[in-house]
MDAnalysis code that builds the backbone (N, CA, C; Angstrom):
import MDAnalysis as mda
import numpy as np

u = mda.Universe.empty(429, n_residues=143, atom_resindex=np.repeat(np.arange(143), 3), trajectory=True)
u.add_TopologyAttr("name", ["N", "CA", "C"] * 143)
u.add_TopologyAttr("resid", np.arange(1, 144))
u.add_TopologyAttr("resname", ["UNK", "UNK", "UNK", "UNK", "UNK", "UNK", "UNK", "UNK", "UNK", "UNK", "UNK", "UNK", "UNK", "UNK", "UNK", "UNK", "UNK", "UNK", "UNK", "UNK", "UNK", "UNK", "UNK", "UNK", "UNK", "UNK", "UNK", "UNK", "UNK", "UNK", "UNK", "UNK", "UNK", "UNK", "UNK", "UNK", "UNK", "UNK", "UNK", "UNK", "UNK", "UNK", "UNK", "UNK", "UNK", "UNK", "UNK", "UNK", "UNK", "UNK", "UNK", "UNK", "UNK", "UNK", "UNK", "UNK", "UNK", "UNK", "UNK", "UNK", "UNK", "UNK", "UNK", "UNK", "UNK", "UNK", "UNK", "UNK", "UNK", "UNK", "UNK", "UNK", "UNK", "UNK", "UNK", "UNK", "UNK", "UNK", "UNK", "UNK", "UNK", "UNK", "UNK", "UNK", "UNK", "UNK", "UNK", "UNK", "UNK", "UNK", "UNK", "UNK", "UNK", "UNK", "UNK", "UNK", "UNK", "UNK", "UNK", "UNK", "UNK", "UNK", "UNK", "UNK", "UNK", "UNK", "UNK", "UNK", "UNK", "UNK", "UNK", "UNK", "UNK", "UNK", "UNK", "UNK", "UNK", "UNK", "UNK", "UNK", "UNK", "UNK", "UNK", "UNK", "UNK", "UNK", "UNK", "UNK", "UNK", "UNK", "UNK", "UNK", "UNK", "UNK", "UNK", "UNK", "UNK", "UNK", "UNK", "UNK", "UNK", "UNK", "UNK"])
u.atoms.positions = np.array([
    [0.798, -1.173, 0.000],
    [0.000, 0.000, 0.000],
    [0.854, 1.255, 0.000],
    [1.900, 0.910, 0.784],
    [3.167, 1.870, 0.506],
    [3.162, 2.535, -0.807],
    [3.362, 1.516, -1.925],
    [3.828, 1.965, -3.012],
    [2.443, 1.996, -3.635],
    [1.593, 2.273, -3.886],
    [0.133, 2.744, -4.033],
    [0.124, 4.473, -3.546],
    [0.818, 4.388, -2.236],
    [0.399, 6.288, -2.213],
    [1.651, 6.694, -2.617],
    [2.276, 5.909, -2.802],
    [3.873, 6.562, -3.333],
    [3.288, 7.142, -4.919],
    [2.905, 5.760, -5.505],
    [2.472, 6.030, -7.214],
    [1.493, 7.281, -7.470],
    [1.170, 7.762, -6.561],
    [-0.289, 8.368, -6.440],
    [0.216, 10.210, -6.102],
    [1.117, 10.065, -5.055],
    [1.530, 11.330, -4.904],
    [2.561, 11.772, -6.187],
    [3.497, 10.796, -7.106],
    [3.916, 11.412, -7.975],
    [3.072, 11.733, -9.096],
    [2.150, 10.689, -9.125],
    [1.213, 11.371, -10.156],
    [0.347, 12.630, -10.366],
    [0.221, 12.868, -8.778],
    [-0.300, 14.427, -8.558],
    [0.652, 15.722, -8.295],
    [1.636, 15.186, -8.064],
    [3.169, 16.391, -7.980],
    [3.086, 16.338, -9.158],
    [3.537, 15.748, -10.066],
    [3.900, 15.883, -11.948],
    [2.654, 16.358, -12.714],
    [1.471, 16.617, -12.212],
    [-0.055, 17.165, -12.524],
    [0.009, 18.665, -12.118],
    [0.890, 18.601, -10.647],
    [0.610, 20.369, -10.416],
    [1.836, 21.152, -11.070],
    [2.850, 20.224, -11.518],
    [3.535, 20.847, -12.003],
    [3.700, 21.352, -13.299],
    [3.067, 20.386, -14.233],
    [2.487, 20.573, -15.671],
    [1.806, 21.457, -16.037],
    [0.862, 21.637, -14.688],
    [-0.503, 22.542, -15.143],
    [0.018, 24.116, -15.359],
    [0.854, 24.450, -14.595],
    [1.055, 26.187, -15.091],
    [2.231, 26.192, -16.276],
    [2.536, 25.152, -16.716],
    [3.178, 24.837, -18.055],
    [2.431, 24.869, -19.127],
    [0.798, 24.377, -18.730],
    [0.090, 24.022, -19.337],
    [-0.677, 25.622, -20.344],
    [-0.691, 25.820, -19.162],
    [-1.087, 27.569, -18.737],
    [-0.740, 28.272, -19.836],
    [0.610, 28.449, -19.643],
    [1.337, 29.269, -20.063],
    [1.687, 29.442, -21.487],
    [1.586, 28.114, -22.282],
    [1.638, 28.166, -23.374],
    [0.158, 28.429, -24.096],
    [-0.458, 28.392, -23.206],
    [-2.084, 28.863, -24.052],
    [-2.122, 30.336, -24.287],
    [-2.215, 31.166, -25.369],
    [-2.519, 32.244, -25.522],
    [-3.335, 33.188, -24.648],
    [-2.896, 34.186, -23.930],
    [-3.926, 34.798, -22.812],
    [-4.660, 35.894, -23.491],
    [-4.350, 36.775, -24.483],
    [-4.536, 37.525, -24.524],
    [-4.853, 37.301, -26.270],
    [-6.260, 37.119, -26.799],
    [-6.057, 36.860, -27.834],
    [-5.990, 37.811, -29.280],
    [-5.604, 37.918, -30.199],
    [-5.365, 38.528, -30.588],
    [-5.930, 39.180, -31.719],
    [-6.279, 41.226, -31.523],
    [-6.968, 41.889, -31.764],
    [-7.470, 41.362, -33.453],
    [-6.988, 40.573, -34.351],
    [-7.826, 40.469, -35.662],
    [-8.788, 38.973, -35.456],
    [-8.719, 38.262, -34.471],
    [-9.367, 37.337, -34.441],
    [-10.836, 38.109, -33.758],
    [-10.209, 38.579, -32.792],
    [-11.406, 39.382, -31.916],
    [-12.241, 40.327, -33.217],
    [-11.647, 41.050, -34.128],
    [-12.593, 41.457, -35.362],
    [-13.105, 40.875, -35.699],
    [-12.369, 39.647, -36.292],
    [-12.842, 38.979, -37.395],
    [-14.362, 38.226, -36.651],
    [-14.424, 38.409, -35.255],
    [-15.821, 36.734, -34.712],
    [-16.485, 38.346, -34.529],
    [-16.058, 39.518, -34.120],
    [-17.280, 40.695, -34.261],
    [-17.600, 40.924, -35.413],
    [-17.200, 40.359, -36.736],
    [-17.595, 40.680, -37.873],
    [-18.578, 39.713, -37.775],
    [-18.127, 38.166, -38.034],
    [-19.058, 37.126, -38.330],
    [-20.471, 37.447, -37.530],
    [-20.673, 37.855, -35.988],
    [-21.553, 38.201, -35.442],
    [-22.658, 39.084, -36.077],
    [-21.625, 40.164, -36.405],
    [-23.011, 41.020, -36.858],
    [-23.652, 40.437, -38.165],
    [-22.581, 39.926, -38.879],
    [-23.141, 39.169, -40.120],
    [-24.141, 38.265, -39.734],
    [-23.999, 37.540, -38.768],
    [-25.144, 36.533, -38.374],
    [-26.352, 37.347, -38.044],
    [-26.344, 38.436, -37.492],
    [-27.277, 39.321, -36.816],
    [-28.013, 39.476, -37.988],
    [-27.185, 40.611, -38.718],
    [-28.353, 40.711, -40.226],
    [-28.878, 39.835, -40.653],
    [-28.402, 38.803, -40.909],
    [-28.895, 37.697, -41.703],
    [-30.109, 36.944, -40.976],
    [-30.577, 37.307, -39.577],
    [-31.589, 36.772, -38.944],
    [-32.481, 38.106, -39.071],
    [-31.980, 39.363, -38.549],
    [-33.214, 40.394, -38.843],
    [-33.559, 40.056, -40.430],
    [-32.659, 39.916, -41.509],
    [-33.605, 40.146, -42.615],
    [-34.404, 38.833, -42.906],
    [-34.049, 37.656, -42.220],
    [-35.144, 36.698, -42.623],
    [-36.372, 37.089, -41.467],
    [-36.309, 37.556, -40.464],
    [-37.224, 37.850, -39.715],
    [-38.631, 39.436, -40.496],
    [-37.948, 39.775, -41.051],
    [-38.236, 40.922, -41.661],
    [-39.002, 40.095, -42.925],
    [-38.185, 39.238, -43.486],
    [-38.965, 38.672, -45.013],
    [-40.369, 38.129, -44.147],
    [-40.004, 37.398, -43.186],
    [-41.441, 36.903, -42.178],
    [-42.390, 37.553, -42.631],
    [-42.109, 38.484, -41.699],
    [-43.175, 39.538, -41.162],
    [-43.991, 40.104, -42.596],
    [-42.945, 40.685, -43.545],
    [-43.928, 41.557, -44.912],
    [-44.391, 40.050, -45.616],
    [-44.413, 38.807, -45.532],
    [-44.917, 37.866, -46.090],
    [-46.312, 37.433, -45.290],
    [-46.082, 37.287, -44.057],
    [-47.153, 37.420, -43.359],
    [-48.412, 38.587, -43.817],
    [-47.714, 40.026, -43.657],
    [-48.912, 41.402, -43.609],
    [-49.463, 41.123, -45.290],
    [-48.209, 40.681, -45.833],
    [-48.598, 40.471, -47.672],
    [-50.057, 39.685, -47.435],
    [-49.682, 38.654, -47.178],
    [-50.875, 37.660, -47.231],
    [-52.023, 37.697, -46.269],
    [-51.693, 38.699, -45.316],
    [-53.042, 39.184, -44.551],
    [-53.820, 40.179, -45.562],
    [-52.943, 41.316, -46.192],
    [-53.690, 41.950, -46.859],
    [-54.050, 41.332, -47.912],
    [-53.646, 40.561, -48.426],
    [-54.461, 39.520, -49.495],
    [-55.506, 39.052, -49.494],
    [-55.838, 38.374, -48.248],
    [-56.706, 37.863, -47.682],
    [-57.993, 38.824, -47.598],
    [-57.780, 39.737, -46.823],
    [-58.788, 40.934, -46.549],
    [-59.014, 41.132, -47.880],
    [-58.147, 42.222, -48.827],
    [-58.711, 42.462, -49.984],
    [-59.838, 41.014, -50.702],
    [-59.395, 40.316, -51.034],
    [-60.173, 38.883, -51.069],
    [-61.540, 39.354, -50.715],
    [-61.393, 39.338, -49.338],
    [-62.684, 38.815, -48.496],
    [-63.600, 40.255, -49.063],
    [-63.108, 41.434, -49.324],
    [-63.494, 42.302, -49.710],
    [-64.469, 41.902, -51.170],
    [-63.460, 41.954, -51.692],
    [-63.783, 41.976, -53.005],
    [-65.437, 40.513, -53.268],
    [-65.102, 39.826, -52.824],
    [-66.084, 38.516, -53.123],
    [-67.488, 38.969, -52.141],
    [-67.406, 40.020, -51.134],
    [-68.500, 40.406, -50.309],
    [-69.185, 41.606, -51.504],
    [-68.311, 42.077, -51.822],
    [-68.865, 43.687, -52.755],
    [-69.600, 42.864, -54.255],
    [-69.068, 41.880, -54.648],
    [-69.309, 41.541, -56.089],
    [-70.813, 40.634, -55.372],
    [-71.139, 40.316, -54.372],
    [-72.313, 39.332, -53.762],
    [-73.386, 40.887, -53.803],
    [-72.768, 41.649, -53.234],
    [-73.973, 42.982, -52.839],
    [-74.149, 43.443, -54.390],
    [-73.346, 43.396, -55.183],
    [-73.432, 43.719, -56.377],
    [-74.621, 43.278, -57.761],
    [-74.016, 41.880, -56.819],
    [-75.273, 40.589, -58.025],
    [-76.461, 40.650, -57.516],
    [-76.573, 41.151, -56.166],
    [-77.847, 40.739, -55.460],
    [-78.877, 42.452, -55.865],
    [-78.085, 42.999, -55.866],
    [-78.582, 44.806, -55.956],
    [-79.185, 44.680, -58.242],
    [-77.955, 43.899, -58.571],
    [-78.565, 43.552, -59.633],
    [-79.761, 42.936, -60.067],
    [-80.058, 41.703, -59.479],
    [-81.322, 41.053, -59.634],
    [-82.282, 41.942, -58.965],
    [-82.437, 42.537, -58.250],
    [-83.155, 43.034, -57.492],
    [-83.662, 44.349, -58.495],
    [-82.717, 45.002, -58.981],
    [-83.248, 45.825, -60.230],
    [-84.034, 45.043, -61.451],
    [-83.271, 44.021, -61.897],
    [-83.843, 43.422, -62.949],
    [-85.067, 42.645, -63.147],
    [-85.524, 42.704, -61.595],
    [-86.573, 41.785, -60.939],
    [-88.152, 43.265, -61.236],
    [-87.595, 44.275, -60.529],
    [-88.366, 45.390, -60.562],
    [-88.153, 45.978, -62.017],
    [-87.471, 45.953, -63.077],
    [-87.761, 46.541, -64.227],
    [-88.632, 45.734, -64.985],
    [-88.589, 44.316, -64.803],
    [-89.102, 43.468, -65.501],
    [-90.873, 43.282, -65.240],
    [-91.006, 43.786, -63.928],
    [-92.146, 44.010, -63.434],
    [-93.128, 45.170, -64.072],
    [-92.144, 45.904, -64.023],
    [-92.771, 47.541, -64.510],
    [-92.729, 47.518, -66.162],
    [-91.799, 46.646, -66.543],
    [-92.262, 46.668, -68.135],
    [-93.392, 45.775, -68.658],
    [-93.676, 44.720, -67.626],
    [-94.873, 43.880, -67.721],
    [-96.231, 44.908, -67.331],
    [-96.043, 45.321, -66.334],
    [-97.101, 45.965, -66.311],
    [-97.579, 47.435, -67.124],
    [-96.483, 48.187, -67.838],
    [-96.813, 49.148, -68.975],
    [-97.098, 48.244, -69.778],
    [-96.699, 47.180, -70.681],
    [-97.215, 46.151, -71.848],
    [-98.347, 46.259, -71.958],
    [-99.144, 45.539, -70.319],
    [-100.216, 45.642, -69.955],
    [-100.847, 46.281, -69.760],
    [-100.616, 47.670, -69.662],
    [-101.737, 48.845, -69.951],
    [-101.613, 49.376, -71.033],
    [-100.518, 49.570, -71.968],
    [-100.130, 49.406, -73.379],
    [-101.257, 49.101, -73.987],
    [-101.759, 47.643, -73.902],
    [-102.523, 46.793, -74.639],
    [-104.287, 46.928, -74.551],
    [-104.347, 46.937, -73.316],
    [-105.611, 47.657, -72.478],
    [-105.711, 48.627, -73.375],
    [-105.214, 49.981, -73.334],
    [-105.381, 51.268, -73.985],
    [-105.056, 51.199, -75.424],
    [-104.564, 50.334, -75.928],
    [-104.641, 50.060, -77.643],
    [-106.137, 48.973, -77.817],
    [-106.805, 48.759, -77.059],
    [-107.521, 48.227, -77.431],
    [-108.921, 48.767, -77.237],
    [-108.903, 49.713, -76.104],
    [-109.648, 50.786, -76.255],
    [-109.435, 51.851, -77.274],
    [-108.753, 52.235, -77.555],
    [-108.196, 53.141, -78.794],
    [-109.149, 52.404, -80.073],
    [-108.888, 51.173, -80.023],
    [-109.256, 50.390, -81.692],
    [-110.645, 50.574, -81.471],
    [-111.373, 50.064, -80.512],
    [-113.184, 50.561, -80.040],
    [-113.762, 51.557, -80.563],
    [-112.821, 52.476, -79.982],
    [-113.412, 53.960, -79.940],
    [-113.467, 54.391, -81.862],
    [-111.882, 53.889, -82.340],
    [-111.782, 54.183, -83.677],
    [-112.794, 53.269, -84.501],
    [-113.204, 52.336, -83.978],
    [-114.545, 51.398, -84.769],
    [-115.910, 51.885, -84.752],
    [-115.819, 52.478, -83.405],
    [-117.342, 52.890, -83.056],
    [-117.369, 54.173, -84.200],
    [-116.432, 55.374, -83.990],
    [-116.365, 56.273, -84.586],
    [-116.196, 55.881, -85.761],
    [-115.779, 54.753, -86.727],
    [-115.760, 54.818, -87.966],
    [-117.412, 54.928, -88.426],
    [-118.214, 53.737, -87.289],
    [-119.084, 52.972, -88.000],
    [-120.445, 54.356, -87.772],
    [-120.095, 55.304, -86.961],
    [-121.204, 56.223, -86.860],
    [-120.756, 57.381, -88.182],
    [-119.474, 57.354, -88.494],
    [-119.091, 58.623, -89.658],
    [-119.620, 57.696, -90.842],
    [-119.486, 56.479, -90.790],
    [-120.336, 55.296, -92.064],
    [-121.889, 56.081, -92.457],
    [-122.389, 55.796, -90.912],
    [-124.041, 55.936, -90.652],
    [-124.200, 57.264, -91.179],
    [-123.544, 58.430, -90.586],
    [-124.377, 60.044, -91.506],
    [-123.722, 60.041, -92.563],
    [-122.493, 59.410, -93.136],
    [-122.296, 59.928, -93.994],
    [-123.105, 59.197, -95.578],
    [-123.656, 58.233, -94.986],
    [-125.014, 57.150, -95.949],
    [-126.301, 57.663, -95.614],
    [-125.976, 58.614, -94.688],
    [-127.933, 59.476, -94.193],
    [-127.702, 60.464, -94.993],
    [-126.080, 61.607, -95.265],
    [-126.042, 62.336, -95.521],
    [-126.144, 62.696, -97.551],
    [-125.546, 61.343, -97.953],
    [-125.294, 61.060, -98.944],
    [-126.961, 60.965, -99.698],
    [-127.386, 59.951, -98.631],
    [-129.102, 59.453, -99.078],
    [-130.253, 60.708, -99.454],
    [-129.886, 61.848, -98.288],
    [-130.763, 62.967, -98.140],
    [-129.984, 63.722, -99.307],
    [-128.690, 63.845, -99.739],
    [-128.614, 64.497, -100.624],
    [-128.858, 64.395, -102.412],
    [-128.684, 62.830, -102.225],
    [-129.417, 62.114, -103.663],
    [-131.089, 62.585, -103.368],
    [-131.489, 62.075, -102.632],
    [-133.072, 62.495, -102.688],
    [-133.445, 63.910, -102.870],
    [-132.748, 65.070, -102.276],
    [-132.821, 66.361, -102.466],
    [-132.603, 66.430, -104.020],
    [-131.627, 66.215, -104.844],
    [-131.063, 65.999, -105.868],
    [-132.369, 65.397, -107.209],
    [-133.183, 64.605, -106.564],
    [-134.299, 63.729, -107.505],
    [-135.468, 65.164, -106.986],
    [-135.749, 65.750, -106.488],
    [-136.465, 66.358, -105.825],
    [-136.161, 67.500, -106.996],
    [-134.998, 67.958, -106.739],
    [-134.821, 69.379, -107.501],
    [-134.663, 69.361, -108.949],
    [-134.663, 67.924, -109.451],
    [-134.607, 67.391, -110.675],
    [-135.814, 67.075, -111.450],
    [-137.023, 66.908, -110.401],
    [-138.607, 66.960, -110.480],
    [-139.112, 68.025, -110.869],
    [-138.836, 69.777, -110.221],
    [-139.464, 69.965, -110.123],
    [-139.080, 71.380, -111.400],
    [-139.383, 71.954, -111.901],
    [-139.429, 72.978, -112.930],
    [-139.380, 74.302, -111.904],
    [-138.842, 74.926, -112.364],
    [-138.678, 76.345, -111.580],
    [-139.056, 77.447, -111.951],
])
């Protein structure tokens, strides 16, 4: 066991003695273009996350306002078709019903022009008759 802490203490004397050997050859102070060069890469990394964060975002508002306009547009063209029929429903009405008094009043019109033909018929065969007979009358008589 002797030689167990014997093996044991040189292995930890030759450990403490290494170590500020160890030390010492490691660079302490590192040096000012490396220190640029990882503040360069940094900010480079930096941008390169704001601008994909940035493409995000206007791809996102893009396609929100897409959306809205959309929803817009397909609500206005519905009020549109519906405001349409709704006219075409009421013109179609109102031209049915002028037709229909159209026809009514052309057909009173044709009455009135029948009745009135058939009474200008009547005096003008009373008028015609009385004037042939006046005519045989004044042809009778010696003057």
């Amino acid at each position: 066991m002797k030689m167990n802490g014997k093996l044991t203490a040189l292995f930890l004397s030759a450990a403490l003695v290494s170590l500020p050997a160890l030390g010492l050859s490691q660079n302490s102070n590192p040096s000012k273009d490396s220190s640029v060069k990882q503040d360069l890469k940094s900010a480079g990394h930096d941008t390169k996350d704001a601008a994909k964060d940035t493409g995000h975002a206007v791809k996102k508002g893009t396609t929100k306002a897409y959306d809205a306009t959309k929803k817009g547009t397909v609500k206005t063209y519905d009020a549109s078709k519906k405001g349409t029929e709704k006219t075409y429903d009421a013109s179609k009405k109102g031209t049915e019903k002028a037709a229909d008094k159209t026809a009514a009043g052309t057909k009173k019109a044709t009455r009135a022009t029948v009745n009135g033909t058939k009474k200008a018929v009547a005096k003008t065969k009373s008028t015609t008759k009385g004037a042939v007979e006046g005519a045989k009358e004044g042809a009778k008589k010696p003057d």
